[in-house]
DSSP file (Angstrom, degrees, kcal/mol; ACC not computed):
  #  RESIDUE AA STRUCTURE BP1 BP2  ACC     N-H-->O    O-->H-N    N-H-->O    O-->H-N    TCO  KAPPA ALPHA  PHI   PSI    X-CA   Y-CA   Z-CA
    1    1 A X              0   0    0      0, 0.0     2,-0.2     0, 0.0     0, 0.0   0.000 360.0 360.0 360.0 151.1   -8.5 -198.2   45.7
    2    2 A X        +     0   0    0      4,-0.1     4,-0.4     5,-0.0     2,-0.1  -0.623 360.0  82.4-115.3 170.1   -6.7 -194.5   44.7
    3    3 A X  S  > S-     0   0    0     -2,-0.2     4,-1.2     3,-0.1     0, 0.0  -0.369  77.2 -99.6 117.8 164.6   -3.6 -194.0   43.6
    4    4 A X  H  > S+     0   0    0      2,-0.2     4,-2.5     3,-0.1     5,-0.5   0.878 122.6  54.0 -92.5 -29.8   -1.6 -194.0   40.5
    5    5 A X  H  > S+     0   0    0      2,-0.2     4,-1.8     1,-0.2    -2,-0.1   0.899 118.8  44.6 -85.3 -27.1    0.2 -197.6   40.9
    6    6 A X  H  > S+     0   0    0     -4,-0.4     4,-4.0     3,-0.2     5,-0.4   0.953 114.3  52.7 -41.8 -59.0   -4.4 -199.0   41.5
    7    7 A X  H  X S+     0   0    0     -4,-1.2     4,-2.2     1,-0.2    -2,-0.2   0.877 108.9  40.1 -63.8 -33.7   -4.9 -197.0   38.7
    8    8 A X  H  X S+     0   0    0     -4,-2.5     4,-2.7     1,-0.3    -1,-0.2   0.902 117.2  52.8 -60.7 -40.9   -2.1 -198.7   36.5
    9    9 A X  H  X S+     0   0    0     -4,-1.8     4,-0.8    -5,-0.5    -1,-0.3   0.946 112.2  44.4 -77.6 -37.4   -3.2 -202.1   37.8
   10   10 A X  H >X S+     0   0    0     -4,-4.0     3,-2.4     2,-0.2     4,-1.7   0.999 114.1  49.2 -51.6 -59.6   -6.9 -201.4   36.8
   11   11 A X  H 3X S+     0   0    0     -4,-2.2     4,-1.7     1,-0.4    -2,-0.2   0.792 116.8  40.3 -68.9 -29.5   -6.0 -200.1   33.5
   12   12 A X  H 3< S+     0   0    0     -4,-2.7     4,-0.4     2,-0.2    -1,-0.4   0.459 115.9  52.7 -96.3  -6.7   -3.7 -203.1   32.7
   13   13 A X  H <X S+     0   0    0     -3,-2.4     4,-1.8    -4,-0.8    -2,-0.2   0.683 112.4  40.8 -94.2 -37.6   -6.3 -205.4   34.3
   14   14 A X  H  X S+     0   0    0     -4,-1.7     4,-0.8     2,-0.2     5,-0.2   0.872 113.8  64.4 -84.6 -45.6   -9.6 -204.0   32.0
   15   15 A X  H  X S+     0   0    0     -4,-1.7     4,-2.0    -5,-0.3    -1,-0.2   0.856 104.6  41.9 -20.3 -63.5   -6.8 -204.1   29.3
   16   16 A X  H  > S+     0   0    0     -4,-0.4     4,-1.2     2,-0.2    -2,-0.2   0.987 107.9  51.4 -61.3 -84.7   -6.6 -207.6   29.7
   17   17 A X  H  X S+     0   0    0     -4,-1.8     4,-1.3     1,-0.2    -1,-0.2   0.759 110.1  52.3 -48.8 -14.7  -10.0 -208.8   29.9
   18   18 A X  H  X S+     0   0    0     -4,-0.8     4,-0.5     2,-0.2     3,-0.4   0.871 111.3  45.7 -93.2 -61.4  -11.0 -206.8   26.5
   19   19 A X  H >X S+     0   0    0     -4,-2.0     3,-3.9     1,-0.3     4,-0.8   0.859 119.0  46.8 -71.5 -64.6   -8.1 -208.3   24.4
   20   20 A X  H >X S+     0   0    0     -4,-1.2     4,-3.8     1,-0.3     3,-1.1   0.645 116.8  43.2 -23.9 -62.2   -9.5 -211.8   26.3
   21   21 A X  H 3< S+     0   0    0     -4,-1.3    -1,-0.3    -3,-0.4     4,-0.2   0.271 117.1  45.5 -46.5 -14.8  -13.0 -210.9   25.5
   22   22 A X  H << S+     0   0    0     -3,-3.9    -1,-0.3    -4,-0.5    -2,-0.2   0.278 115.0  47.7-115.0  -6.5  -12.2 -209.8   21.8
   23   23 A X  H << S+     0   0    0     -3,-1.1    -2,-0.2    -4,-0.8    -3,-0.1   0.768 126.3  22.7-115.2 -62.1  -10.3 -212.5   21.2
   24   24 A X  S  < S+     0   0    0     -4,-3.8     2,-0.3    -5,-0.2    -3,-0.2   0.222 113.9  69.8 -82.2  18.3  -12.7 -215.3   22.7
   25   25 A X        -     0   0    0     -4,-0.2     2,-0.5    -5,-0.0    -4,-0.0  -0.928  50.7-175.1 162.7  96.7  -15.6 -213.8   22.4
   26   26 A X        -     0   0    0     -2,-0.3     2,-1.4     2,-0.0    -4,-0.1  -0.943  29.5-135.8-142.1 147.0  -18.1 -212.5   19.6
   27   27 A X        -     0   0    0     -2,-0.5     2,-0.3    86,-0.1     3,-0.0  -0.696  25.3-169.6 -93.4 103.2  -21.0 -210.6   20.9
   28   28 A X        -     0   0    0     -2,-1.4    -2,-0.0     1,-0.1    86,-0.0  -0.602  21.9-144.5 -83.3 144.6  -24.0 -212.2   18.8
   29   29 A X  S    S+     0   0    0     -2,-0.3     3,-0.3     1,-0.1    -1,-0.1   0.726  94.7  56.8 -73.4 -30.6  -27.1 -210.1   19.3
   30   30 A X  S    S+     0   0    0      1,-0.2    -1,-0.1     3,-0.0    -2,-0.0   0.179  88.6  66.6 -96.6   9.4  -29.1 -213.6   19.1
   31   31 A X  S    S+     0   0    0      2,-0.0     2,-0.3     0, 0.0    -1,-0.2   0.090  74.8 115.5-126.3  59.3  -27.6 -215.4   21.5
   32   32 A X        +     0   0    0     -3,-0.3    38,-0.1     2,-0.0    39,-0.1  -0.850  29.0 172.7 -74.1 118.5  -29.0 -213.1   24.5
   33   33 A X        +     0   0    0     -2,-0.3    37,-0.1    36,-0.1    -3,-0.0   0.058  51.3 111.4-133.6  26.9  -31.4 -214.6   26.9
   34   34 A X  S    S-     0   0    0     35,-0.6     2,-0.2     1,-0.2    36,-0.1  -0.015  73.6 -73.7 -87.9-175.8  -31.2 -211.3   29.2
   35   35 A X        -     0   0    0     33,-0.2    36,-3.4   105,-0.0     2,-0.4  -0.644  40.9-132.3 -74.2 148.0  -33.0 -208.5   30.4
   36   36 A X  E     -a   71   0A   0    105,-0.2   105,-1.1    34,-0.2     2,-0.2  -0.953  26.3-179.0-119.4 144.0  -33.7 -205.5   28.0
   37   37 A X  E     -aB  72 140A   0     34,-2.2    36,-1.2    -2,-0.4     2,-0.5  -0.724  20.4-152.6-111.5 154.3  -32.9 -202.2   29.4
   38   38 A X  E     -aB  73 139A   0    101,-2.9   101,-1.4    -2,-0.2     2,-0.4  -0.994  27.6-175.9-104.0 131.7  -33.4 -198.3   27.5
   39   39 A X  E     -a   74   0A   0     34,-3.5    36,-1.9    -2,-0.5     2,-0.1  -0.977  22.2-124.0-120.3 124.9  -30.7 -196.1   29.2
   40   40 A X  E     -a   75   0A   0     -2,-0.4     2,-0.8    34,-0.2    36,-0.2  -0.149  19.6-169.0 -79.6 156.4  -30.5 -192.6   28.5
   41   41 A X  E     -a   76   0A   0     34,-3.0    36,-2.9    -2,-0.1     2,-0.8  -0.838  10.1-157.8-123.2 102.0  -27.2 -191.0   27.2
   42   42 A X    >>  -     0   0    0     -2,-0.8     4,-2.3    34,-0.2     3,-1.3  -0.770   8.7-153.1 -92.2 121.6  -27.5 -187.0   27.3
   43   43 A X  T 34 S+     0   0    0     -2,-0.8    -1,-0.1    35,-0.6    36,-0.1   0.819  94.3  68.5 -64.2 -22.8  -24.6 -186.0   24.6
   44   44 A X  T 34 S+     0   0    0     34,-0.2    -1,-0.2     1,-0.1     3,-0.1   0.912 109.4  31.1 -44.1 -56.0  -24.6 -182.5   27.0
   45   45 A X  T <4 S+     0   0    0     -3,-1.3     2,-0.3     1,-0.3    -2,-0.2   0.912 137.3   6.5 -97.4 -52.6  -23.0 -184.5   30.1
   46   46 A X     <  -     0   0    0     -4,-2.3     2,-0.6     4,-0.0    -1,-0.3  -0.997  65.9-128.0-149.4 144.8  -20.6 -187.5   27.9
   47   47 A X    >>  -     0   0    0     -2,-0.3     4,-1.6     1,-0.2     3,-0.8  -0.636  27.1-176.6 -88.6  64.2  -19.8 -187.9   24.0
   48   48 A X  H 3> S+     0   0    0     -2,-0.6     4,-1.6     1,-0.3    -1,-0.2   0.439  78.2  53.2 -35.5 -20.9  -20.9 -191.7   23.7
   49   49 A X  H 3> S+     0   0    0      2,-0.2     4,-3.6     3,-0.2     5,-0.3   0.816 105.9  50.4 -96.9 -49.7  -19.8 -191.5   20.1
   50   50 A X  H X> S+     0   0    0     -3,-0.8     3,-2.0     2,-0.2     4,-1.7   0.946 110.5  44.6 -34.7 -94.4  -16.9 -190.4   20.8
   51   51 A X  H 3X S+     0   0    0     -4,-1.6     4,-2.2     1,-0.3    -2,-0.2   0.760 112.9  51.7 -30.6 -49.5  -16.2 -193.0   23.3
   52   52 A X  H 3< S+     0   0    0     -4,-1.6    -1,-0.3     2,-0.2    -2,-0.2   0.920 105.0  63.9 -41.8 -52.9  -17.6 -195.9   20.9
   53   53 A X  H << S+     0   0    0     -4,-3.6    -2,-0.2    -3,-2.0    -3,-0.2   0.970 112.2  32.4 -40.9 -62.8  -15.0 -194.2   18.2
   54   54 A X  H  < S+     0   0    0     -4,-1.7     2,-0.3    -5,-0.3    -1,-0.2   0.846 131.3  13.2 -82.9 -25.6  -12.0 -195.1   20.5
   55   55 A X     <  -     0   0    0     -4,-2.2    -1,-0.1     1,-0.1    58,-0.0  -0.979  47.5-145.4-145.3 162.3  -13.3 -198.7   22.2
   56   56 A X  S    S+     0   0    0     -2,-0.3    57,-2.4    56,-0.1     2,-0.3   0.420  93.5  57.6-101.0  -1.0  -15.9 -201.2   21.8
   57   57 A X  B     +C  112   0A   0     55,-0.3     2,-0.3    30,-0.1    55,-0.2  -0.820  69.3 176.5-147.5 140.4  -16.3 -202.0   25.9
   58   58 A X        -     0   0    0     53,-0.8    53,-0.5    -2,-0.3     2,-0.4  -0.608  29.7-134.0-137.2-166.0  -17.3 -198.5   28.0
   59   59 A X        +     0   0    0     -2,-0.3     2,-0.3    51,-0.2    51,-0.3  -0.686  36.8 170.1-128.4 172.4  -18.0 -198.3   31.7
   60   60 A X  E     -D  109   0A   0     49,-1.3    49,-2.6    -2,-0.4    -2,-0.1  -0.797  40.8 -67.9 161.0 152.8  -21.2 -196.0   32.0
   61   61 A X  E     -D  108   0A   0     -2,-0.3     2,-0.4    47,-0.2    47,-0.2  -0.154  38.9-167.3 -76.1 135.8  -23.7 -195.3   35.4
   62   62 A X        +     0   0    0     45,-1.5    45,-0.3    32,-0.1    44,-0.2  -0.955  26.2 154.8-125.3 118.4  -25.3 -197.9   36.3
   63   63 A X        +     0   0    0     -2,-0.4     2,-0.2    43,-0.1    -1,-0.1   0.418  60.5  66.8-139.6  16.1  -28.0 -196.7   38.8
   64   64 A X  S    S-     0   0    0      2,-0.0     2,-2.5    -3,-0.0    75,-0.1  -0.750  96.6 -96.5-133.1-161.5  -30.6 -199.9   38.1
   65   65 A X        +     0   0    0     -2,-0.2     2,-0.4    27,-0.0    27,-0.0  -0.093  59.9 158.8-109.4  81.2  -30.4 -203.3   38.8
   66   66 A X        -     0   0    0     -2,-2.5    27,-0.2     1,-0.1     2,-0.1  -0.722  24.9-154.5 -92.9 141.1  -29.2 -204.4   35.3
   67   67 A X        -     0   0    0     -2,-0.4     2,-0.5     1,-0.1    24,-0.1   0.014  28.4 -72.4-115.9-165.7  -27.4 -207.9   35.3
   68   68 A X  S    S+     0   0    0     22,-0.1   -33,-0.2    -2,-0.1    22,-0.2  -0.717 122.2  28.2 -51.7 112.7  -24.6 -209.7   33.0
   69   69 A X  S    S+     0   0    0     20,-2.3   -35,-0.6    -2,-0.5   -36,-0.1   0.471  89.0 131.0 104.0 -35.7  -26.1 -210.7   29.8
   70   70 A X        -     0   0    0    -36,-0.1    19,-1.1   -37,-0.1     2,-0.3  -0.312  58.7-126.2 -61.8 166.4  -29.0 -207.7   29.6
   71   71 A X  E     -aE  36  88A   0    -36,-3.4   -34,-2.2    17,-0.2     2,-0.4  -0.845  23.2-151.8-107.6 134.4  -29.0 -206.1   26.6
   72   72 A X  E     -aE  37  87A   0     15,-1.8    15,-3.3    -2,-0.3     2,-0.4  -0.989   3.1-159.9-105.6 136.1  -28.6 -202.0   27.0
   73   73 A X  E     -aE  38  86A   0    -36,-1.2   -34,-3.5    -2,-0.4     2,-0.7  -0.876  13.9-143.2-105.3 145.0  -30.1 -199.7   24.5
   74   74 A X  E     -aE  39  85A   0     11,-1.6    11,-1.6    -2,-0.4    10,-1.3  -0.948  14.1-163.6-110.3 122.2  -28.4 -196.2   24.6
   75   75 A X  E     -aE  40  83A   0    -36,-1.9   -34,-3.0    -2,-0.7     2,-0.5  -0.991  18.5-139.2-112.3 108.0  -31.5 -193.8   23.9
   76   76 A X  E   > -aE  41  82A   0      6,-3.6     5,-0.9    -2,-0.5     6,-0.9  -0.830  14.1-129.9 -89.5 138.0  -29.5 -190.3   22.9
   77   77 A X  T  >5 -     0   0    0    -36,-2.9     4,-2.4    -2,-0.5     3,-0.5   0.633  51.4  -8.4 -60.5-163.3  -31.2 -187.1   24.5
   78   78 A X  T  45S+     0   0    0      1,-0.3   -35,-0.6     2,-0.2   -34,-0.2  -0.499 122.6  18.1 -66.6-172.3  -32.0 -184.1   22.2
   79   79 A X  T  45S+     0   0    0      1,-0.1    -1,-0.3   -36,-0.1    -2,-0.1  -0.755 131.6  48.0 -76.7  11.3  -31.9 -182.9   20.2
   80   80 A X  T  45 +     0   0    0     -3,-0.5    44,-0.3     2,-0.1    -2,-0.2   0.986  69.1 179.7 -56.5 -51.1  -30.8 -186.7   18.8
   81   81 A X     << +     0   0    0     -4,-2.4    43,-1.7    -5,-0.9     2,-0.3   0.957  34.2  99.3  57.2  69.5  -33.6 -188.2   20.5
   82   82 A X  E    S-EF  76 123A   0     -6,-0.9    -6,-3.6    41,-0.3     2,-0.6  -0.944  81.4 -91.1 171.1 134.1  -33.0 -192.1   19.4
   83   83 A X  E     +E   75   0A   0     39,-2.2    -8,-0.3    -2,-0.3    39,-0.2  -0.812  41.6 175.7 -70.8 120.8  -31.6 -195.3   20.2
   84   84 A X  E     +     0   0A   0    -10,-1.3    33,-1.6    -2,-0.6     2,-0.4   0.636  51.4  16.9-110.1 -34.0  -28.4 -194.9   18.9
   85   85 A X  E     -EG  74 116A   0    -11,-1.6   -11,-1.6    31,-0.2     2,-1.0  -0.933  46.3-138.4-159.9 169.4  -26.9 -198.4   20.2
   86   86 A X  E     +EG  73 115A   0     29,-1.4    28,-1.4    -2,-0.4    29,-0.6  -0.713  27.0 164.5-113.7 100.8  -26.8 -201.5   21.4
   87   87 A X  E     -EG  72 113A   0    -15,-3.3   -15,-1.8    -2,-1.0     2,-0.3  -0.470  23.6-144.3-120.1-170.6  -24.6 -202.9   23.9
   88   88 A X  E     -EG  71 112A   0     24,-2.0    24,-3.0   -17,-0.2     2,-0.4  -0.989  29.9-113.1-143.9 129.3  -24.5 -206.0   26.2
   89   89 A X  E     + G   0 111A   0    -19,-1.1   -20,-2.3    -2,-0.3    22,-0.2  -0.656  31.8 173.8 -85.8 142.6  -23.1 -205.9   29.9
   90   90 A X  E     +     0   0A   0     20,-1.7     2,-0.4    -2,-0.4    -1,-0.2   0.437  69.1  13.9-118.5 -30.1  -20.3 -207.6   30.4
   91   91 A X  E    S- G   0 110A   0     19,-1.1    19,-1.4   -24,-0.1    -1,-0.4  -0.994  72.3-168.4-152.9 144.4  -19.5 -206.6   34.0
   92   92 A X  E     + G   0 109A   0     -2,-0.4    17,-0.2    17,-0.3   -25,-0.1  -0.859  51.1  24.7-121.4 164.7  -21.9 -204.9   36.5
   93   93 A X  E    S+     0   0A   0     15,-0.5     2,-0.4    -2,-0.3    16,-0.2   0.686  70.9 176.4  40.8  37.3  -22.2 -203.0   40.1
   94   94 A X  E     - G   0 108A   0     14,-1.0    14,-2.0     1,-0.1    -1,-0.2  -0.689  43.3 -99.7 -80.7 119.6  -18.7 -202.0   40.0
   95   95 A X  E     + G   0 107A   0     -2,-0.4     2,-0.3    12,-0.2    12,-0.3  -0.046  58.5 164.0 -12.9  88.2  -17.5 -199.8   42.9
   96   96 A X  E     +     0   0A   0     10,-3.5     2,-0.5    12,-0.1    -3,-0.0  -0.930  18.6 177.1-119.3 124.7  -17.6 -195.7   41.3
   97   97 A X  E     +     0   0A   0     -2,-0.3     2,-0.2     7,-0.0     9,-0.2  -0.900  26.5 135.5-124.6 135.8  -17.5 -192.8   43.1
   98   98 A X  E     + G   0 105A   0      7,-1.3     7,-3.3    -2,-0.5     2,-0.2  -0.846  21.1 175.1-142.7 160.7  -17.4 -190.0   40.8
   99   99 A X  E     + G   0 104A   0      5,-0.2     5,-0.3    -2,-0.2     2,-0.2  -0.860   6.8 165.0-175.8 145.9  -19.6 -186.4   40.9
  100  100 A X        -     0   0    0      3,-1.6    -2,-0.0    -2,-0.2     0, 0.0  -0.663  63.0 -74.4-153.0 164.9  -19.1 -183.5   38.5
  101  101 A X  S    S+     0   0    0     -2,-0.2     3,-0.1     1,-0.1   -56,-0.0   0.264 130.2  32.4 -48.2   1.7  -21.6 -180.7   38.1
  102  102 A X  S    S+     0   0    0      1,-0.5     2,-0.3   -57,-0.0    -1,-0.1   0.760 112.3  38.0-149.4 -73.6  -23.6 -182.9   36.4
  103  103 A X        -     0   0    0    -58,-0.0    -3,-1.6     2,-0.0    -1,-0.5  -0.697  46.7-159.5 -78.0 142.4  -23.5 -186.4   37.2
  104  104 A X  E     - G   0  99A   0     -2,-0.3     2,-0.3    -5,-0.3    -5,-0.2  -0.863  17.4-170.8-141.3 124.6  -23.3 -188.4   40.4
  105  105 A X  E     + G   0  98A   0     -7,-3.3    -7,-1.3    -2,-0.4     3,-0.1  -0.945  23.4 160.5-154.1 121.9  -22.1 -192.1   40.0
  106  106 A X  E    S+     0   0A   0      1,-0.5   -10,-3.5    -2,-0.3     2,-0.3   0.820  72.7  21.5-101.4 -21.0  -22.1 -194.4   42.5
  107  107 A X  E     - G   0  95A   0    -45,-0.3   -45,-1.5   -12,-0.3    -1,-0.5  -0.813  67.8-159.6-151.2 137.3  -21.9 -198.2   40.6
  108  108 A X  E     -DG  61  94A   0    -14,-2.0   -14,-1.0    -2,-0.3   -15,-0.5  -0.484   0.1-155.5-127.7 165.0  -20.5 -198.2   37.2
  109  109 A X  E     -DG  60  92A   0    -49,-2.6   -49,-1.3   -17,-0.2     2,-0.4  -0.857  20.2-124.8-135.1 173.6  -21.3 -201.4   34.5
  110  110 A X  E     - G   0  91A   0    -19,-1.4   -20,-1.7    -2,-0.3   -19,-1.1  -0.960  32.1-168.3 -96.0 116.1  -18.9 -202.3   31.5
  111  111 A X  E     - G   0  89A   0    -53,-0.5   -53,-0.8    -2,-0.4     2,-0.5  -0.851   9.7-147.4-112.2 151.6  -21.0 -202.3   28.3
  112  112 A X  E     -CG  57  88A   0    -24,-3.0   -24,-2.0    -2,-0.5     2,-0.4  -0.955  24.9-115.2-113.5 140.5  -19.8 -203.6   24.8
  113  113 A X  E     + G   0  87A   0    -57,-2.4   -26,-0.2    -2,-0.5   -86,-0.1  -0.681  39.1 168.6 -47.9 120.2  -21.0 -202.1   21.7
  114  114 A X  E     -     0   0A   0    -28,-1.4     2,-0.2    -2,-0.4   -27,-0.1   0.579  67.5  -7.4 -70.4 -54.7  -23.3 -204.7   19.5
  115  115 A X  E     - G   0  86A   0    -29,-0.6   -29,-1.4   -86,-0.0     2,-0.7  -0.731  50.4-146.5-168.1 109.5  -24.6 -202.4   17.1
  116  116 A X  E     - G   0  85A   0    -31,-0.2   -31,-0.2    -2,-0.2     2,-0.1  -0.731  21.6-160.6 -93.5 130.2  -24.9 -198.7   16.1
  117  117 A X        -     0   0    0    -33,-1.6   -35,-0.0    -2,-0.7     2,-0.0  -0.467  34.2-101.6 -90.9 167.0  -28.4 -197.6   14.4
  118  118 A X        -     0   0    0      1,-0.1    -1,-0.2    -2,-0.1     4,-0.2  -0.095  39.2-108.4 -80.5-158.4  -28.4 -194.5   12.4
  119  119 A X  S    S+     0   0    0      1,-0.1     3,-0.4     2,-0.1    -1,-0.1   0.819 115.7  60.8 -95.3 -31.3  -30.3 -191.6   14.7
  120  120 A X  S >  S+     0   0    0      1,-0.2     3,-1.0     2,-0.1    -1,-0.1   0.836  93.2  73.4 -54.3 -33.2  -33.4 -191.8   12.4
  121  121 A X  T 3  S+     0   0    0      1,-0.3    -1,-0.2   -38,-0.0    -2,-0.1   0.403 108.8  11.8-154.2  83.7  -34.0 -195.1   13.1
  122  122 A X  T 3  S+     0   0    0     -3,-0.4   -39,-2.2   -39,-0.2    -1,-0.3  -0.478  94.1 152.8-127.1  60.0  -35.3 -195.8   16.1
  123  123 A X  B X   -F   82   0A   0     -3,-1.0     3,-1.3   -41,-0.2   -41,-0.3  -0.371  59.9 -76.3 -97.9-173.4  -36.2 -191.8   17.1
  124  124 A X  T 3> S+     0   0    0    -43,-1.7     4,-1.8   -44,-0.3   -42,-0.1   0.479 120.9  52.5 -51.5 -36.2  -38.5 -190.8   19.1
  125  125 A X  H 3> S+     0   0    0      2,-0.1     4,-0.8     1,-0.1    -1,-0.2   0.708 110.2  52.0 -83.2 -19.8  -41.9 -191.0   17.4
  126  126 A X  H <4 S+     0   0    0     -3,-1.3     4,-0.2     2,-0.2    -2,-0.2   0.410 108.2  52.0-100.0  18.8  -41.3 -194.7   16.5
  127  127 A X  H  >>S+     0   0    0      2,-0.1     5,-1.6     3,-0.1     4,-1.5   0.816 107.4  56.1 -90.4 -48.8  -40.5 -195.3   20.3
  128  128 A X  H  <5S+     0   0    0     -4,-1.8     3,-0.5     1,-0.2    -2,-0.2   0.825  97.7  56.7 -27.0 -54.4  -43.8 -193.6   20.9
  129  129 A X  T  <5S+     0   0    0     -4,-0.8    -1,-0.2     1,-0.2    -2,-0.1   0.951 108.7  51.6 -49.0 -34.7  -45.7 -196.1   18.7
  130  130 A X  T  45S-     0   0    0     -4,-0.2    -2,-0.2    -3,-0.2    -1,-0.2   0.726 128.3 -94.3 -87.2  -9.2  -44.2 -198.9   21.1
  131  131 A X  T  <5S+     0   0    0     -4,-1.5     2,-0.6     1,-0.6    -3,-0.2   0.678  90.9 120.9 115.9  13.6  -45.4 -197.1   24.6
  132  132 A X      < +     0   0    0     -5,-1.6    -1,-0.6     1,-0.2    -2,-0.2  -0.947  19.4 159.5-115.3 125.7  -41.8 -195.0   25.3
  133  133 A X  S    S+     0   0    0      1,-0.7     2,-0.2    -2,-0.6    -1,-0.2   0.484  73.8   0.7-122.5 -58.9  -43.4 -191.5   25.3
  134  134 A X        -     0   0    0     -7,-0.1    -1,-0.7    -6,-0.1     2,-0.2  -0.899  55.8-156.1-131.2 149.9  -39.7 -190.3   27.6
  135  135 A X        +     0   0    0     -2,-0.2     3,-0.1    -3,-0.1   -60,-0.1  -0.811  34.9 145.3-129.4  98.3  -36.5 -192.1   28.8
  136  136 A X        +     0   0    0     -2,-0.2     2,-0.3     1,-0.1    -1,-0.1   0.408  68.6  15.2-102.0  11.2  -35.2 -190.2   31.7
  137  137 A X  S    S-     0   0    0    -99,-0.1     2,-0.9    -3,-0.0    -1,-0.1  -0.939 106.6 -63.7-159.4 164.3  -33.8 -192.9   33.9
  138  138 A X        +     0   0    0     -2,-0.3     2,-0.4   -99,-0.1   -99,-0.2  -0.388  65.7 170.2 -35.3  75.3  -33.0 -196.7   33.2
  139  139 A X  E     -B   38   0A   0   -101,-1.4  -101,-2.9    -2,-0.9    -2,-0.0  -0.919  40.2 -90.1-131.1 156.8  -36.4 -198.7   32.2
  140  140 A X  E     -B   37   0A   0     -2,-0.4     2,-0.4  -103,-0.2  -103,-0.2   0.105  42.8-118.2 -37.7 146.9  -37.5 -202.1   30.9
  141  141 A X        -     0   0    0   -105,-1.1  -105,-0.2  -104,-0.1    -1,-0.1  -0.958  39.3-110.7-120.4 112.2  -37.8 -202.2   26.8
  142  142 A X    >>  -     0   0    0     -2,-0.4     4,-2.0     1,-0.1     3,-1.1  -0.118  23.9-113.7 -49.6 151.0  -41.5 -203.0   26.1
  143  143 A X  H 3> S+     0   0    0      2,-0.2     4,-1.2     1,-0.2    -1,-0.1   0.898 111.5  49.1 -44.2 -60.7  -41.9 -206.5   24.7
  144  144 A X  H 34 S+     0   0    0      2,-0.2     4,-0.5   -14,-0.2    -1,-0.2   0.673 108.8  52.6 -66.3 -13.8  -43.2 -205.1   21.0
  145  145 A X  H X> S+     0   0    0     -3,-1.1     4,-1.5   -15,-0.2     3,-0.9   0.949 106.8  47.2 -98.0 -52.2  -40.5 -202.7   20.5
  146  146 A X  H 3X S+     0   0    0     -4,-2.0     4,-0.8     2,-0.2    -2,-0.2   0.549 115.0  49.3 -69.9  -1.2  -37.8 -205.0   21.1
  147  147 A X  H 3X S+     0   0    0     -4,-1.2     4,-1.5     2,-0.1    -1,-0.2   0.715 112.7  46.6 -61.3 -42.6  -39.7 -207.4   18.5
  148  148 A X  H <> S+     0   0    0     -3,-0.9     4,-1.0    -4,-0.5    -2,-0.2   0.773 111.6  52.2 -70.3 -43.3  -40.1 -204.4   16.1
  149  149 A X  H  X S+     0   0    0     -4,-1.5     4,-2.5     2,-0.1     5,-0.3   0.923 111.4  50.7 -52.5 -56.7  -35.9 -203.7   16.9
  150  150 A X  H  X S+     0   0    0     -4,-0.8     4,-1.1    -5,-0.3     5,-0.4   0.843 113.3  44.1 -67.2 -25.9  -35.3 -207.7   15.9
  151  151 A X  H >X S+     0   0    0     -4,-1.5     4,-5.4     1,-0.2     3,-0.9   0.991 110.4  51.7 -72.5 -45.7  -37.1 -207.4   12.8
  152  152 A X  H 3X S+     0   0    0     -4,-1.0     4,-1.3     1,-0.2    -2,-0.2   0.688 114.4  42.3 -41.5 -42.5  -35.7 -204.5   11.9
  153  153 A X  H 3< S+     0   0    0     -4,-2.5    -1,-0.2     2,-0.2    -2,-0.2   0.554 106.4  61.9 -90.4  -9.4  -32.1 -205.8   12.4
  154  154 A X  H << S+     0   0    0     -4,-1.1     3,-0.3    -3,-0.9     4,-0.3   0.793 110.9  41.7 -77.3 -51.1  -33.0 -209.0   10.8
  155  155 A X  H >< S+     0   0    0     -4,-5.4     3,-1.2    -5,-0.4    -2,-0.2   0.928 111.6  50.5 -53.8 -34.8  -33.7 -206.8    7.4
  156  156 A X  T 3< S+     0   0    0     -4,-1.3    -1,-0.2     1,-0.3    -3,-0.1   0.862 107.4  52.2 -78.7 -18.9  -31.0 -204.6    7.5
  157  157 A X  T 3         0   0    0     -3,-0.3    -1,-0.3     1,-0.3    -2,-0.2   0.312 360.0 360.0 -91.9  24.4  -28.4 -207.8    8.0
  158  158 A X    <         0   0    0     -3,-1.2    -1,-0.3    -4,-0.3    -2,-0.1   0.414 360.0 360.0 -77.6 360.0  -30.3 -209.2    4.7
């Protein structure tokens, strides 16, 4: 639906469900039994930090078949080149159509922020060790790097 009195009733409806969700709700990183996805975030096209800055829940292209419960890793493009965060879908395959000079979106998800890493580490040469040479589209997070993430996030919360 279009319009401004849809839009009010979306905005006051996603409204809702975050205070619900913030309220009942805490997003443990370990109690995730999902898929893990790398999605790339080019800072060029949308300011993801930005957006994180003002809310913890985002909407963001969804253009693979990512579920409720996956884990998304936000891999930012140059020149960061890094998993920069860690969110968990909360809502999926939500109805978008949006197109700009740059992006084409047909199906949206809701992601919540989890965790932000700095941009050093997870970059691009320690994705390499783990078998991610490029992330240009949505793909599966090998089995050793997301072992290699969980240790890593077990030390730092030491």
């Amino acid at each position: 639906m279009a319009g401004e009195f849809a839009g009010k009733v979306r905005e006051t409806h996603v409204a809702l469900l975050k205070s619900i969700a913030d309220q009942c709700f805490t997003f443990d990183s370990h109690a995730h039994v999902g898929q893990k996805w790398i999605v790339p975030a080019n800072p060029k096209y949308f300011d993801v930090d930005q957006a994180f800055r003002e809310n913890s829940t985002i909407i963001w292209k969804q253009t693979s078949n990512i579920k409720v419960n996956d884990l998304v890793y936000l891999y930012v493009t140059s020149p960061i080149s890094a998993i920069r965060y860690k969110c968990l879908a909360v809502e999926v395959n939500i109805p978008q159509n949006y197109r700009d000079a740059n992006i084409k979106m047909n199906k949206a998800m809701r992601i919540h922020l989890i965790r932000q890493y700095d941009k050093t580490q997870f970059a691009l040469p320690v994705l390499k060790q783990y078998g991610v040479t490029t992330v240009r589209g949505p793909r599966h997070m090998p089995e050793q790097l997301a072992h290699y993430m969980q240790v890593r996030e077990d030390d730092d919360d030491e």
